[in-house]
Backbone as JSON, one array per atom type, in Angstrom:
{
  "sequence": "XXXXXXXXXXXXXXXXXXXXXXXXXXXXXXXXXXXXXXXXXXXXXXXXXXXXXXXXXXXXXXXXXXXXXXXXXXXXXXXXXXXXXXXXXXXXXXXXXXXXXXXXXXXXXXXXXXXXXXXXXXXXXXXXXXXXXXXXXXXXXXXXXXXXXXXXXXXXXXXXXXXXXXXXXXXXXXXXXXXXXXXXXXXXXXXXXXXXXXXXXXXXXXXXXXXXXXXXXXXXXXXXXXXXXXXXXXXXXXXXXXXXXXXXXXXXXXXXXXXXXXXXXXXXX",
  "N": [[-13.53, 16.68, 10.23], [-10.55, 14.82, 9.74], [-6.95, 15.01, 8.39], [-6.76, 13.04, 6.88], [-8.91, 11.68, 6.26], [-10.28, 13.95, 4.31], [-7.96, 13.81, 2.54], [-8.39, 11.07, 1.44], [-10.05, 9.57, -0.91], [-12.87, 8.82, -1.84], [-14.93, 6.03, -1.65], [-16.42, 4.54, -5.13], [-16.68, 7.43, -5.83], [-16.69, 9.7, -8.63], [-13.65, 10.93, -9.7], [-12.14, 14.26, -10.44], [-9.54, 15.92, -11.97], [-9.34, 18.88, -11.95], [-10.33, 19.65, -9.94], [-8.9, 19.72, -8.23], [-6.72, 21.1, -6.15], [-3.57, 21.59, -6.41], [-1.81, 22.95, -4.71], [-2.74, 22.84, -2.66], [-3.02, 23.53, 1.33], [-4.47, 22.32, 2.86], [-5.24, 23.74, 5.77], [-2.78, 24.53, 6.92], [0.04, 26.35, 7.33], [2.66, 26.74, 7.84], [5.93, 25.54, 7.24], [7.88, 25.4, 8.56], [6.86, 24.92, 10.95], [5.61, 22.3, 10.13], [7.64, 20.89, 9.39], [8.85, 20.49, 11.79], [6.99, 18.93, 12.87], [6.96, 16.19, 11.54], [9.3, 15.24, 11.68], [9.05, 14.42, 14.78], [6.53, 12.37, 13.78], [8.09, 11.04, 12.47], [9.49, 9.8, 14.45], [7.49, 8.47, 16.14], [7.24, 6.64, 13.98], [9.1, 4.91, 13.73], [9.08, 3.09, 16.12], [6.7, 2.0, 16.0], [7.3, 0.7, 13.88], [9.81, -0.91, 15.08], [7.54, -2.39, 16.59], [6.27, -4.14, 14.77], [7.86, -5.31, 13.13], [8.54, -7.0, 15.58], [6.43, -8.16, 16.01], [5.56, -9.68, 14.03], [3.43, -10.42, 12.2], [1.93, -9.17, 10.55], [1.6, -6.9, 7.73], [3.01, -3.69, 6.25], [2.18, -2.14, 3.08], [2.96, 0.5, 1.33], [2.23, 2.68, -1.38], [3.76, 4.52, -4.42], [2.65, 6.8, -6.36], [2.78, 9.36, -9.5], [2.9, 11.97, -11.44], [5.73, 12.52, -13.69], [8.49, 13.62, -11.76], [6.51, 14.14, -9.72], [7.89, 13.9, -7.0], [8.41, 11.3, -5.93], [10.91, 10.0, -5.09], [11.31, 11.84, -3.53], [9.84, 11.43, -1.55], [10.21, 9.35, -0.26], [12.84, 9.77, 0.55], [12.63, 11.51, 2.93], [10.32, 10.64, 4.34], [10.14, 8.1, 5.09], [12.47, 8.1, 5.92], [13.52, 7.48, 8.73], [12.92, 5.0, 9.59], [13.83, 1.47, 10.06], [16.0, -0.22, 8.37], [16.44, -2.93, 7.97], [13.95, -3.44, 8.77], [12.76, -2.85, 6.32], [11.16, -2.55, 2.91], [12.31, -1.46, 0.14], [11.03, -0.86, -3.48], [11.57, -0.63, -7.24], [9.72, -0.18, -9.72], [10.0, 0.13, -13.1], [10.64, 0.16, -17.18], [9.2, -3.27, -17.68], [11.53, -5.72, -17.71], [12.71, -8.33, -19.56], [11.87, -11.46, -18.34], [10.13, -10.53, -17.27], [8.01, -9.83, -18.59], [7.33, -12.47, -19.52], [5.95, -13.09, -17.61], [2.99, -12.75, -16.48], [1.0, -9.26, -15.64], [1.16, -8.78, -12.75], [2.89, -10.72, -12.0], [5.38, -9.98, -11.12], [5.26, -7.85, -9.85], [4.08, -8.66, -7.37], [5.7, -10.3, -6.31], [7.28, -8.65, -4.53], [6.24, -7.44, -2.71], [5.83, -6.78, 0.4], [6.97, -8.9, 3.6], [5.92, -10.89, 6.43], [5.57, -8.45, 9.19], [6.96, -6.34, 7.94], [7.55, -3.42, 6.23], [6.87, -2.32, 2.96], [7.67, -0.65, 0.44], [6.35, 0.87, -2.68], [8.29, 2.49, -5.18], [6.4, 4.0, -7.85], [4.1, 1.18, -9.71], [1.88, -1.62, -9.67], [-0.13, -0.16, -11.36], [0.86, 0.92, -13.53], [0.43, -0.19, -15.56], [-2.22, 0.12, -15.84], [-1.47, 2.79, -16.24], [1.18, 4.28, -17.88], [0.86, 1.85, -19.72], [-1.64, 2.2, -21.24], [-1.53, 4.48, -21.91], [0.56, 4.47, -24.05], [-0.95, 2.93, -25.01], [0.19, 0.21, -25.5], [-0.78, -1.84, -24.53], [-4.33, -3.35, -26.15], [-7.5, -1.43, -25.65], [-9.06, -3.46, -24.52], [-7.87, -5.35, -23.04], [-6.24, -3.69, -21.25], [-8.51, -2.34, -19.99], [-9.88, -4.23, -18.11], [-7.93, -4.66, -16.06], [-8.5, -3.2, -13.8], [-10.66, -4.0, -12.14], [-9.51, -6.58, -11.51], [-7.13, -5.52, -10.13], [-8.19, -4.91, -7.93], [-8.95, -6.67, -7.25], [-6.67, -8.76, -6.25], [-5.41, -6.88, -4.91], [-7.16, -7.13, -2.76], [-6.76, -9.72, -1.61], [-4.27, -9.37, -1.16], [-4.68, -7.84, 1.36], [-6.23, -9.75, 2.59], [-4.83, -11.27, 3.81], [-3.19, -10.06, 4.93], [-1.94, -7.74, 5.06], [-1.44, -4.73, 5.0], [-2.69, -1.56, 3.09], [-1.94, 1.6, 1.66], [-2.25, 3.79, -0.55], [-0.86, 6.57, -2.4], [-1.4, 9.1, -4.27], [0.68, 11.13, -5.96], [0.27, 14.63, -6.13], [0.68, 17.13, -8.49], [1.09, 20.09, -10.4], [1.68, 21.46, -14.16], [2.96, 23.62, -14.2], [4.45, 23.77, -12.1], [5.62, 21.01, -12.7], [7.49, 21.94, -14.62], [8.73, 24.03, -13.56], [10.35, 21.92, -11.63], [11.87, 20.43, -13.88], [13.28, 21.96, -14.94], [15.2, 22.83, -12.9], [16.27, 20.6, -12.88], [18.04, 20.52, -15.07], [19.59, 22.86, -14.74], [21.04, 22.21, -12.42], [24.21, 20.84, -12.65], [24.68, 18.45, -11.08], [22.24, 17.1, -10.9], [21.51, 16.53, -13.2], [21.9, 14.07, -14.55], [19.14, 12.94, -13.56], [17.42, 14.24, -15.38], [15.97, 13.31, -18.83], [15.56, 13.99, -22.08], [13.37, 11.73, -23.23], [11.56, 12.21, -21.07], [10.35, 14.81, -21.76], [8.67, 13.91, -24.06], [6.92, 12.74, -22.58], [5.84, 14.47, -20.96], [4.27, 15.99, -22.63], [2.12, 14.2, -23.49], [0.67, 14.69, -21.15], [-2.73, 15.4, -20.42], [-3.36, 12.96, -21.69], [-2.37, 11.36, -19.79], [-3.62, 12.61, -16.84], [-5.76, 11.68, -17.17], [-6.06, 9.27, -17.12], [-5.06, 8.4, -14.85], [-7.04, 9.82, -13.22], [-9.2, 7.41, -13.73], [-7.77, 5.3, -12.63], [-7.69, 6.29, -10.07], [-10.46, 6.67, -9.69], [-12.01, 4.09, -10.13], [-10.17, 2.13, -8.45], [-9.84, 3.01, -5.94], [-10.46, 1.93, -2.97], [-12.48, 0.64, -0.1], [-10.57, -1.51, 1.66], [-8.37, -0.85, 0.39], [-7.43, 1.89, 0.21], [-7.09, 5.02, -1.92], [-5.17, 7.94, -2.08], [-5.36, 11.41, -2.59], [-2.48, 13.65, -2.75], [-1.99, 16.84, -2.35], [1.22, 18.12, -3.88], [2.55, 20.19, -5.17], [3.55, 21.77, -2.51], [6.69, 20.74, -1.31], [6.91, 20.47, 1.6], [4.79, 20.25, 2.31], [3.65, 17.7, 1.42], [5.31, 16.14, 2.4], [4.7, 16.36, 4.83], [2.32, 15.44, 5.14], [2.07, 12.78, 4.1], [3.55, 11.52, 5.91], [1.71, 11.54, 8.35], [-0.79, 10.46, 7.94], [0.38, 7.53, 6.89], [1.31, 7.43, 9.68], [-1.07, 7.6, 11.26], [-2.3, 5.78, 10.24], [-0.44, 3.11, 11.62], [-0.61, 3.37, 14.15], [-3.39, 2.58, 13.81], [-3.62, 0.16, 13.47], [-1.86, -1.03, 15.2], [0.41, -2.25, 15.99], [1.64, -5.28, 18.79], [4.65, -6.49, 20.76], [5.9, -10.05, 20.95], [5.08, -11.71, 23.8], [7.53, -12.49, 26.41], [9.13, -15.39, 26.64], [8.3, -18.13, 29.17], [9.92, -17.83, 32.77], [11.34, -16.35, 31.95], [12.22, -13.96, 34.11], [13.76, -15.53, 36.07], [15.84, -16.12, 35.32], [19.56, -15.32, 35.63], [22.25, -13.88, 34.11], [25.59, -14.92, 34.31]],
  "CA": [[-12.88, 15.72, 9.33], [-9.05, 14.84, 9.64], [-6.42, 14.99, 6.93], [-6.41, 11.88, 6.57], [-10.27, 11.63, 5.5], [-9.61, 15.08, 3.57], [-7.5, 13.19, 1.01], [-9.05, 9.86, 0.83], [-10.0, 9.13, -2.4], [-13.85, 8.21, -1.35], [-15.09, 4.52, -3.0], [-17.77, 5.2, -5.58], [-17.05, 8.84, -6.05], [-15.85, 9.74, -9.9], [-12.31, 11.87, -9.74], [-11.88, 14.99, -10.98], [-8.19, 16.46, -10.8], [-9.3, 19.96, -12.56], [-11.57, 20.29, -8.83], [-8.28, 19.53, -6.77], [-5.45, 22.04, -5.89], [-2.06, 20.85, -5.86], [-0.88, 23.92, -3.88], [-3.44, 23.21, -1.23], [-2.14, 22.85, 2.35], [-5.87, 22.25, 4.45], [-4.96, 25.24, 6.39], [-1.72, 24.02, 7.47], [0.66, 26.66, 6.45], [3.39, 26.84, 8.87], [6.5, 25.27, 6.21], [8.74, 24.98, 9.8], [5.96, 23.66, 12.08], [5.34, 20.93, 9.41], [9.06, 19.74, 9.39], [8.93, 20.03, 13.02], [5.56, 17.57, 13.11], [7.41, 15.42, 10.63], [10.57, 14.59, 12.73], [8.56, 13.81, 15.91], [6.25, 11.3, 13.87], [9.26, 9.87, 12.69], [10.2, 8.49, 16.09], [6.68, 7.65, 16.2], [6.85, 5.68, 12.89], [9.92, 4.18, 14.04], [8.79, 2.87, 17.7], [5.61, 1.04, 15.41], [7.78, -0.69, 13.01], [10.08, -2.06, 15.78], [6.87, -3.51, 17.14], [5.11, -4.34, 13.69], [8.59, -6.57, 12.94], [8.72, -8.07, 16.22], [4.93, -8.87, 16.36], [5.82, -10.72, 12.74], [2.26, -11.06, 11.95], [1.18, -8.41, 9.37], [2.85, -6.09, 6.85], [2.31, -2.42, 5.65], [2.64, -1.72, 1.41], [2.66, 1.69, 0.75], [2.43, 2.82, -2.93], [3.88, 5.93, -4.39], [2.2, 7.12, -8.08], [2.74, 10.42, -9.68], [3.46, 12.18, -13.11], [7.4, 12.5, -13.7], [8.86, 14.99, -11.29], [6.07, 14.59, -8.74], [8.39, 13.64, -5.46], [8.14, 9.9, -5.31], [12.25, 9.83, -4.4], [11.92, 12.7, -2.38], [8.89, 11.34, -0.14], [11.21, 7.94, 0.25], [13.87, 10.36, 1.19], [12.37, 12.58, 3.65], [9.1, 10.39, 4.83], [10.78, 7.06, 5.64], [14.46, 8.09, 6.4], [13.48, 7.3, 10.24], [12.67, 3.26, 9.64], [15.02, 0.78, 10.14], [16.16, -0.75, 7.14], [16.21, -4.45, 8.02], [12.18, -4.12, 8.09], [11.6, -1.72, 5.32], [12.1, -2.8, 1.32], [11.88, -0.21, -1.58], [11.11, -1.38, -5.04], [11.27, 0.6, -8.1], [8.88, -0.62, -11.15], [10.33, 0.53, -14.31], [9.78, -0.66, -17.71], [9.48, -4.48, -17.05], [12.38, -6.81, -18.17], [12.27, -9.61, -20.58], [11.42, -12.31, -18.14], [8.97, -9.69, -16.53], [7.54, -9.65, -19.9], [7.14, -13.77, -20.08], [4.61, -13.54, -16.82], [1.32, -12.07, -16.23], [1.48, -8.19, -15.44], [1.28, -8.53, -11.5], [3.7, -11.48, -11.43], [6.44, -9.03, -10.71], [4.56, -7.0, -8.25], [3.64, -9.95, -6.24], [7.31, -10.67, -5.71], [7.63, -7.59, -4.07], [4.94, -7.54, -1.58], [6.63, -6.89, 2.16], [6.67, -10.08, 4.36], [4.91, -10.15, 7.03], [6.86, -7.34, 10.38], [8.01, -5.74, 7.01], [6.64, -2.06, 5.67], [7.71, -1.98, 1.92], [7.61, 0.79, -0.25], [6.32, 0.76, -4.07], [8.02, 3.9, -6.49], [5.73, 3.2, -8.89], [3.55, -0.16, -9.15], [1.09, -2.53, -10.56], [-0.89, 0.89, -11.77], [1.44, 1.08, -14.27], [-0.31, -1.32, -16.34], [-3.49, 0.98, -16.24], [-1.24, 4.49, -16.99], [1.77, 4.15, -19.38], [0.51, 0.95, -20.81], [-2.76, 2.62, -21.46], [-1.28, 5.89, -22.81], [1.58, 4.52, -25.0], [-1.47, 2.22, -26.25], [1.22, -1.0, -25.43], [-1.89, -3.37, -24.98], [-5.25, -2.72, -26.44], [-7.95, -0.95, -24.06], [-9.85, -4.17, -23.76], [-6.84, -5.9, -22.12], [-6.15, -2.76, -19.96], [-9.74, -2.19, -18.74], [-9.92, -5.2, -17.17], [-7.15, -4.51, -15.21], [-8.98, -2.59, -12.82], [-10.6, -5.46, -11.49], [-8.09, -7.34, -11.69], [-6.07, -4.96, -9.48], [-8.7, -4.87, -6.86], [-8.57, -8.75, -6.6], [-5.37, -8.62, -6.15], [-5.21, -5.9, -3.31], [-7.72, -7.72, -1.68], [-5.59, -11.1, -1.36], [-3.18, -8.78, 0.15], [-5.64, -7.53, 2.54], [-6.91, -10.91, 3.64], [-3.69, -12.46, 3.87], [-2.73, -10.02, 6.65], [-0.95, -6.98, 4.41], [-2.21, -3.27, 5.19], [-2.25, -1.0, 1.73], [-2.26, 2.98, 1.34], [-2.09, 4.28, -1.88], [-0.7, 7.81, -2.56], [-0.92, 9.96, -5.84], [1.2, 12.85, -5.38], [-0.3, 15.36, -7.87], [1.54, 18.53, -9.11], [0.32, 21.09, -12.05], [2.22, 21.35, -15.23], [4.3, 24.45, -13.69], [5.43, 22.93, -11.06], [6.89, 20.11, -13.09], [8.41, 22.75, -15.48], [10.5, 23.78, -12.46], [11.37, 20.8, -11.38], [12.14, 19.78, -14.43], [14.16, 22.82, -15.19], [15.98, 22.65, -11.69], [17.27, 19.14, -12.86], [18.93, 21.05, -16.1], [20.25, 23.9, -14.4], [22.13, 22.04, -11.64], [24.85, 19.59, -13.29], [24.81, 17.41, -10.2], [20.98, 16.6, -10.97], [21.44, 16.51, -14.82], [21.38, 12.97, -14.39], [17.7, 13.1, -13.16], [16.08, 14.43, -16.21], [16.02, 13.01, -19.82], [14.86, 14.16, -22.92], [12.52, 11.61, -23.38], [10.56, 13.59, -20.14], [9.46, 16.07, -22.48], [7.35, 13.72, -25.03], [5.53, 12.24, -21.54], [4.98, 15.8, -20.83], [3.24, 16.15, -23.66], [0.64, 13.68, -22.59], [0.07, 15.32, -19.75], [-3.85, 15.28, -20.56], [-3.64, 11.45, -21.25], [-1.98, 10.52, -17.96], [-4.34, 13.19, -15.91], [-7.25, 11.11, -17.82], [-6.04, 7.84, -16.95], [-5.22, 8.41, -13.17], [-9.17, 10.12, -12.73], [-10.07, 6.17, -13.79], [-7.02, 4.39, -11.36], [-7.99, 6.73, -8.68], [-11.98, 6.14, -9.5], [-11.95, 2.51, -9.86], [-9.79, 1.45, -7.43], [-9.89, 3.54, -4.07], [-11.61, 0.83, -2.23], [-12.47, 0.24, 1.49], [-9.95, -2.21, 1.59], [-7.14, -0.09, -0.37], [-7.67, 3.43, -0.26], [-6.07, 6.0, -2.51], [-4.89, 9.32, -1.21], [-4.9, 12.18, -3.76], [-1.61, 14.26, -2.21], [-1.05, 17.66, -3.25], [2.34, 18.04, -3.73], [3.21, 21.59, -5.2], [4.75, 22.41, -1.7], [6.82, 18.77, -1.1], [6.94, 20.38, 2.79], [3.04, 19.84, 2.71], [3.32, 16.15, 0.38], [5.62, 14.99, 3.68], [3.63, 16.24, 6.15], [0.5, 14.74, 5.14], [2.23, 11.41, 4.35], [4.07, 10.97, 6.92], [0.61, 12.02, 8.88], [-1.51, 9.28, 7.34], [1.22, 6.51, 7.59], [1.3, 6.77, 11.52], [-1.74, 7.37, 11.81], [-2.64, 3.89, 9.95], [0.41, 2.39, 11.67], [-1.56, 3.8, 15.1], [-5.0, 1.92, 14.07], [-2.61, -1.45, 13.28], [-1.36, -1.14, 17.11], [1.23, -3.83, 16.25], [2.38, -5.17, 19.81], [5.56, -6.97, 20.48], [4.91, -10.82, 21.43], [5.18, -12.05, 25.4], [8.43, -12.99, 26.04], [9.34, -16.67, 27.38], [8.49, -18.22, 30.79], [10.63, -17.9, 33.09], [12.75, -15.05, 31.77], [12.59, -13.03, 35.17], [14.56, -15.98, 36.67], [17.5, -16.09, 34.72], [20.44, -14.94, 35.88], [23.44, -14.22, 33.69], [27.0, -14.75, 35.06]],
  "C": [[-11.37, 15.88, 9.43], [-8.52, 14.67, 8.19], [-6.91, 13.96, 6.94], [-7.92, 11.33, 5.63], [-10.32, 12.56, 4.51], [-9.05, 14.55, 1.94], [-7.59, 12.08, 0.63], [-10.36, 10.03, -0.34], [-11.83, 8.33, -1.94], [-14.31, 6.92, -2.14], [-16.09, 5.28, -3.71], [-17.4, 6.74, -6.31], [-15.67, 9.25, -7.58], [-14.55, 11.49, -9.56], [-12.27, 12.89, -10.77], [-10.85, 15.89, -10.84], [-8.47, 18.04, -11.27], [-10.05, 20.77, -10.91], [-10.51, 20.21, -7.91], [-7.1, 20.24, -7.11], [-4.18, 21.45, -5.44], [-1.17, 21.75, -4.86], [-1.56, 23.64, -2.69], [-2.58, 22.27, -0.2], [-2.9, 22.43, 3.22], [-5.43, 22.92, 5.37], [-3.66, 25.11, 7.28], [-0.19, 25.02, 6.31], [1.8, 27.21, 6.93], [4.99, 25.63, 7.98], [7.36, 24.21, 7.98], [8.08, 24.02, 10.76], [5.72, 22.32, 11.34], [6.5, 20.13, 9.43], [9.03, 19.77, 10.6], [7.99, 18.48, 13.51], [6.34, 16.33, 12.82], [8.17, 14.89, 11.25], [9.72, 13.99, 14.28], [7.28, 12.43, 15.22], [7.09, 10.51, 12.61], [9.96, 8.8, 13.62], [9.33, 7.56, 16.45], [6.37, 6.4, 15.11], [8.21, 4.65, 13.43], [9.7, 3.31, 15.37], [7.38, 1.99, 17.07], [6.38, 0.3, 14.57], [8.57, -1.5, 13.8], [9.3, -3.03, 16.03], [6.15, -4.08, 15.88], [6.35, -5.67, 13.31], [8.73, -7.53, 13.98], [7.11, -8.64, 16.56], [4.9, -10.31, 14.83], [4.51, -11.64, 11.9], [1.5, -10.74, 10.43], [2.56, -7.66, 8.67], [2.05, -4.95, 6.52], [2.43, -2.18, 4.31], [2.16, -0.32, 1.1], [3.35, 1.78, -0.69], [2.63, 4.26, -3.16], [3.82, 6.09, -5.93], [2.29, 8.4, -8.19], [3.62, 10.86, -10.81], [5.4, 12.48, -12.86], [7.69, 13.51, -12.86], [7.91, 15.2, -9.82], [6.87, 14.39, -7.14], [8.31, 12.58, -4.97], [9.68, 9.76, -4.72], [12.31, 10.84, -3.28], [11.05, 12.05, -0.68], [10.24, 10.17, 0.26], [11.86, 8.85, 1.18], [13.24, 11.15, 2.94], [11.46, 11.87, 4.95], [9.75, 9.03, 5.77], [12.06, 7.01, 5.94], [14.87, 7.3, 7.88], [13.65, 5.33, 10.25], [13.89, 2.82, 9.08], [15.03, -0.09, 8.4], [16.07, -2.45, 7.2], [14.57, -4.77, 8.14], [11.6, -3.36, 7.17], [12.16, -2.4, 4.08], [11.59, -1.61, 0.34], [12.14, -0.91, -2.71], [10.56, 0.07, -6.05], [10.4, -0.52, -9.66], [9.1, 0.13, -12.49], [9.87, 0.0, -15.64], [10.3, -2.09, -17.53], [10.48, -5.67, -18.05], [12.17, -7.7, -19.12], [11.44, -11.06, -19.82], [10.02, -11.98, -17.54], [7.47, -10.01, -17.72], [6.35, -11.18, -19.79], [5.86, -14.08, -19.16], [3.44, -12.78, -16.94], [1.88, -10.57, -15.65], [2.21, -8.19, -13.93], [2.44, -9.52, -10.91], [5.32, -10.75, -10.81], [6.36, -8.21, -9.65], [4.68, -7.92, -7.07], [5.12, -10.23, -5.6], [8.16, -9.69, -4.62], [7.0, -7.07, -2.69], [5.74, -7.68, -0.45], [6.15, -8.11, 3.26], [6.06, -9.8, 5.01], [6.13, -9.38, 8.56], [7.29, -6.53, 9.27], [7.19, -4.51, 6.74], [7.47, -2.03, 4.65], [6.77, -1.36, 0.94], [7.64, 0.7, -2.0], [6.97, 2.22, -4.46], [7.69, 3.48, -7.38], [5.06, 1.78, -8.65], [3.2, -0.99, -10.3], [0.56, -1.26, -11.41], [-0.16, 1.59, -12.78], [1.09, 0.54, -15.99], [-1.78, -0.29, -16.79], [-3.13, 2.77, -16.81], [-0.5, 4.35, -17.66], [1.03, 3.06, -20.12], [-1.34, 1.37, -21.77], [-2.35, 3.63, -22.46], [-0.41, 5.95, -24.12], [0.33, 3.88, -25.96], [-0.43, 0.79, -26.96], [0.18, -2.23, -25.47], [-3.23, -2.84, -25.55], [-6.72, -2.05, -25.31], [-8.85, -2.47, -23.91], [-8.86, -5.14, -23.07], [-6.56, -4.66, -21.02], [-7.29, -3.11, -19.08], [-10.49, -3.22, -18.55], [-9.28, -4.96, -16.0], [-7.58, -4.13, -14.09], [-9.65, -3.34, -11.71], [-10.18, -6.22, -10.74], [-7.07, -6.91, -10.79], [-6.84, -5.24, -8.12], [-8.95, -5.56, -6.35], [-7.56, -8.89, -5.74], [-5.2, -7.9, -4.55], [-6.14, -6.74, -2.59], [-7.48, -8.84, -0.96], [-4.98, -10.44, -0.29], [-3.57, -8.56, 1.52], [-5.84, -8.96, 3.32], [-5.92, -11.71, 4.27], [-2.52, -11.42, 4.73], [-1.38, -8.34, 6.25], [-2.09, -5.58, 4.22], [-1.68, -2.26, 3.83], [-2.49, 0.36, 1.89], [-1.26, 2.69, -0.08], [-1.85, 6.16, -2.49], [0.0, 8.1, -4.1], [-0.51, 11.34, -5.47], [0.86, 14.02, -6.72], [0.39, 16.91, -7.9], [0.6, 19.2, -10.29], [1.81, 20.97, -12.94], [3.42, 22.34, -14.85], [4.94, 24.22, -13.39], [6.54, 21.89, -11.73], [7.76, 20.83, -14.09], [9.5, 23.28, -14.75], [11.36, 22.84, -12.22], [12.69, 20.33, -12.33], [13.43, 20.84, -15.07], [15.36, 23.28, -14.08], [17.14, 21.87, -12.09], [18.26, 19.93, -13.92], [19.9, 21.85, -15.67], [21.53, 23.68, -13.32], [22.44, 20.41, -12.05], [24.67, 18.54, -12.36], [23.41, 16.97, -10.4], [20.45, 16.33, -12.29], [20.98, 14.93, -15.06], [19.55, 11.92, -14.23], [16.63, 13.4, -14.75], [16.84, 13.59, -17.98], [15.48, 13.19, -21.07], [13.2, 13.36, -23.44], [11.38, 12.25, -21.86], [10.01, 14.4, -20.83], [8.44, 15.41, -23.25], [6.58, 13.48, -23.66], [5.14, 13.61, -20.84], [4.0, 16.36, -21.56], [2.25, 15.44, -23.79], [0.5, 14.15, -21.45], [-1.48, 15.05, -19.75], [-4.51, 13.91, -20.84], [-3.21, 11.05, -19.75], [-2.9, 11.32, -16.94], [-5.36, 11.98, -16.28], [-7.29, 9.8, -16.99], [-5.73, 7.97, -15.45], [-6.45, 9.03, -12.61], [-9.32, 8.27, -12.98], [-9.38, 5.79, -12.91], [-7.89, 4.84, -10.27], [-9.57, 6.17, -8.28], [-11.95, 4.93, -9.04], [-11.47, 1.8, -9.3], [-8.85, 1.98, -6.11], [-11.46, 2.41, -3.98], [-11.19, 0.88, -0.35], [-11.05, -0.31, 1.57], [-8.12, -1.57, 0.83], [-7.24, 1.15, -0.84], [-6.44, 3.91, -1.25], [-6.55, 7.33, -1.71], [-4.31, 10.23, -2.28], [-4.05, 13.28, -2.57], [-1.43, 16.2, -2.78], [0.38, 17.92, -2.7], [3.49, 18.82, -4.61], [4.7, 21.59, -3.85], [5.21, 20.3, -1.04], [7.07, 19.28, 0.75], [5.41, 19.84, 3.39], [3.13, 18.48, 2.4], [4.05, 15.29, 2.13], [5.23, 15.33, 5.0], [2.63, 15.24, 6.37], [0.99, 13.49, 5.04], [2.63, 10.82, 5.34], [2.75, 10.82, 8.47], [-0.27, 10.77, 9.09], [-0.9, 7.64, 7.42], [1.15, 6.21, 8.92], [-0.02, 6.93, 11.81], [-2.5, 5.69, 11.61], [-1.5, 2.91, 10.81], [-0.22, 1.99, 13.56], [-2.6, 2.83, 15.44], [-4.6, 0.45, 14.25], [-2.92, -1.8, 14.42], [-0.51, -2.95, 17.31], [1.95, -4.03, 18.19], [3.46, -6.33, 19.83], [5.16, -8.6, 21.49], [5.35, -10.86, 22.87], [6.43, -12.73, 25.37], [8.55, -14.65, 26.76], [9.1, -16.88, 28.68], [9.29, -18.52, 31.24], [11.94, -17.33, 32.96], [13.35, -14.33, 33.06], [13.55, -14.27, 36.13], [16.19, -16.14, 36.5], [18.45, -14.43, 34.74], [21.71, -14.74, 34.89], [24.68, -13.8, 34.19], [27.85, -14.17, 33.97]]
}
């Protein structure tokens, strides 16, 4: 079994994060050899999106979910640094605006969705709708748990309509984010980073584990896997993503189209 099967999120099969190790590395424990891996399928992720924008057919949407502190800026940073920026977009999903407000949950998502040659990058998502809005208790649960559904409609549009989806939960333990989160305090240049309110959503910690066991359950599908990450060591979180990315970018096999007849005749003076 490859990583990549390893941390797929199987359909059907109920989530339990108390059974999964955030320190684990699947016997990969080489810190140097992993940033070495990492930089070589960078060139390889870069050498598929040239051809994935000039084939201009499909698109990739990767999603990045995980409790405060888990490494969704750092994977950006580290995982996709290599891709060109004219075919990559990053969106951040925060809480949603006033006009955000006036549409339907996903109408904001949808707007976001990478054309097609494009690979764009959720921090945070639609699944936002099924974990804070669930946990603050913003809509009632029979408007949430629908959603689930509702999400997997949704992804499947994407799917048919020519748009490739991974889904990665980067999961940490409570320690871990106590470092982090005590890192950000300790060095002024990262003070910025943390905020008091961080501490009450730490204190759900046991609602938001609860409610990502149902995301992860209910909607890892054929069609839109989820990928539970551990992401203790963030040299392991960008191994494995960056891992899983090319290798889906691999199965794609975008090629670039045929160029014009009659190219090999022309001459330019």
């Amino acid at each position: 079994m490859n990583l990549r099967d390893k941390l797929m999120v199987q359909p059907g099969i109920q989530v339990d994060l108390q059974q999964v190790d955030p320190s684990e590395t699947h016997g990969f424990s080489s810190k140097k050899q992993a940033a070495k891996v990492v930089q070589e399928n960078l060139k390889d992720l870069f050498n598929l999106q040239y051809k994935l924008y000039a084939e201009d057919k499909r698109s990739l949407l990767i999603v990045l979910q995980g409790i405060d502190a888990a490494g969704k800026d750092g994977t950006i940073r580290h995982v996709m640094s290599g891709l060109n920026p004219q075919g990559c977009s990053v969106a951040s999903f925060k809480a949603p605006s006033k006009e955000e407000l006036d549409h339907d949950y996903l109408w904001r998502i949808h707007r976001h969705v990478p054309r097609r040659g494009n690979i764009g990058i959720f921090n945070r998502s639609h699944y936002e709708d099924v974990l804070v809005v669930r946990v603050h208790n913003i809509v009632p649960k029979a408007v949430w748990s629908k959603r689930y559904t509702q999400i997997n409609t949704f992804e499947q549009y994407l799917v048919d309509n020519g748009t490739r989806i991974l889904k990665f939960f980067l999961y940490i333990d409570r320690d871990e984010q106590k470092e982090r989160f005590q890192a950000r305090l300790d060095n002024p240049e990262k003070n910025w980073k943390f905020s008091k309110g961080d501490l009450a959503e730490r204190a759900l910690w046991p609602n938001y584990c609860e409610a990502f066991e149902d995301a992860l359950t209910q909607c890892s599908t054929e069609h839109a896997p989820w990928f539970i990450i551990p992401a203790n060591k963030k040299w392991f979180r960008n191994f494995a993503i960056s891992e899983i990315i090319l290798e889906t970018l691999q199965e794609m096999d975008p090629t670039t189209p045929p160029p014009e007849d009659g190219l090999d005749k022309i001459i330019i003076e």
